[in-house]
C-alpha positions in Angstrom: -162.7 -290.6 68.4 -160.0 -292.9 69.9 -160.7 -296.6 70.9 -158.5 -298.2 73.3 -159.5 -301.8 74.2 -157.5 -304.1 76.5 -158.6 -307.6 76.4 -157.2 -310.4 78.2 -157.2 -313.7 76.3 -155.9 -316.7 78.2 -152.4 -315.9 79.2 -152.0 -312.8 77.3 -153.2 -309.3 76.8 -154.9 -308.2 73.5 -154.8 -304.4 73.2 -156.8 -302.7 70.4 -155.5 -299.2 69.3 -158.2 -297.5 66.8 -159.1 -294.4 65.8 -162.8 -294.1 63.9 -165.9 -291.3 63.8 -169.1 -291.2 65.1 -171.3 -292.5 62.8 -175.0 -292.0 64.7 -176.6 -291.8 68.2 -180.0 -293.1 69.6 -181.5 -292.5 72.6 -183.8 -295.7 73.3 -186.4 -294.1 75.3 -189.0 -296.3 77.1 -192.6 -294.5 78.5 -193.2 -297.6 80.5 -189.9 -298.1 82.3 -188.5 -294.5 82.1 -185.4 -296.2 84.2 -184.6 -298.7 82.2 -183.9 -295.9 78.8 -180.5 -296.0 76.8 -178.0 -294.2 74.8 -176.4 -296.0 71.6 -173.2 -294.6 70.2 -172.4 -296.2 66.9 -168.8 -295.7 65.5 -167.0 -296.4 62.1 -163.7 -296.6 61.3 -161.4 -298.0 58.6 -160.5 -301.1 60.2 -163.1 -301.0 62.9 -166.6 -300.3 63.8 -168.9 -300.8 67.1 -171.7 -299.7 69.4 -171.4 -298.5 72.9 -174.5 -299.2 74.8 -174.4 -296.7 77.8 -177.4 -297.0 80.5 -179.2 -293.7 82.2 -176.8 -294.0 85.0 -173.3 -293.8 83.1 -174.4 -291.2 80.8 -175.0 -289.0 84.2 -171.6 -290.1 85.3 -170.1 -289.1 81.9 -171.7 -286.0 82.1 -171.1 -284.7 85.7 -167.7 -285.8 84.9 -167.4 -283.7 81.4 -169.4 -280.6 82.8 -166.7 -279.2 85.1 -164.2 -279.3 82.3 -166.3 -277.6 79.5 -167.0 -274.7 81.7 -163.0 -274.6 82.9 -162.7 -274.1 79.0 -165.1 -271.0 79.1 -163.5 -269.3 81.7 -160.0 -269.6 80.2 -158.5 -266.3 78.7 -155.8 -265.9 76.4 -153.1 -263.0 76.1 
């Protein structure tokens, strides 16, 4: 996985370059609030590591936007 962070600080621009694995994911599931559940992506790199916290309504947004082009990549045919 590639990380590509760009954070402004003050008058300039930090941008973070990274390239690191995923290390785990949890799906935080809750029976009371079934709206309120959460996906946790935890990566590891050499020089970095992080979580993404991702709520039930941009994991459907990631995954409308993904499905289209995994089945564009079944339907492909090569000669």
């Amino acid at each position: 996985m590639r990380i590509r962070v760009k954070k402004k600080a003050g008058f300039k621009v930090n941008r973070i370059d990274s390239s690191s694995k995923i290390d785990d994911v949890l799906i935080k599931e809750d029976l009371l609030n079934p709206e309120e559940e959460q996906v946790h992506i935890y990566f590891r790199g050499e020089d970095s590591s992080g979580i993404l916290n991702l709520d039930k309504s941009e994991v459907k947004r990631l995954i409308d936007s993904l499905t289209p082009m995994l089945n564009l990549v079944k339907k492909s045919k090569t000669f």
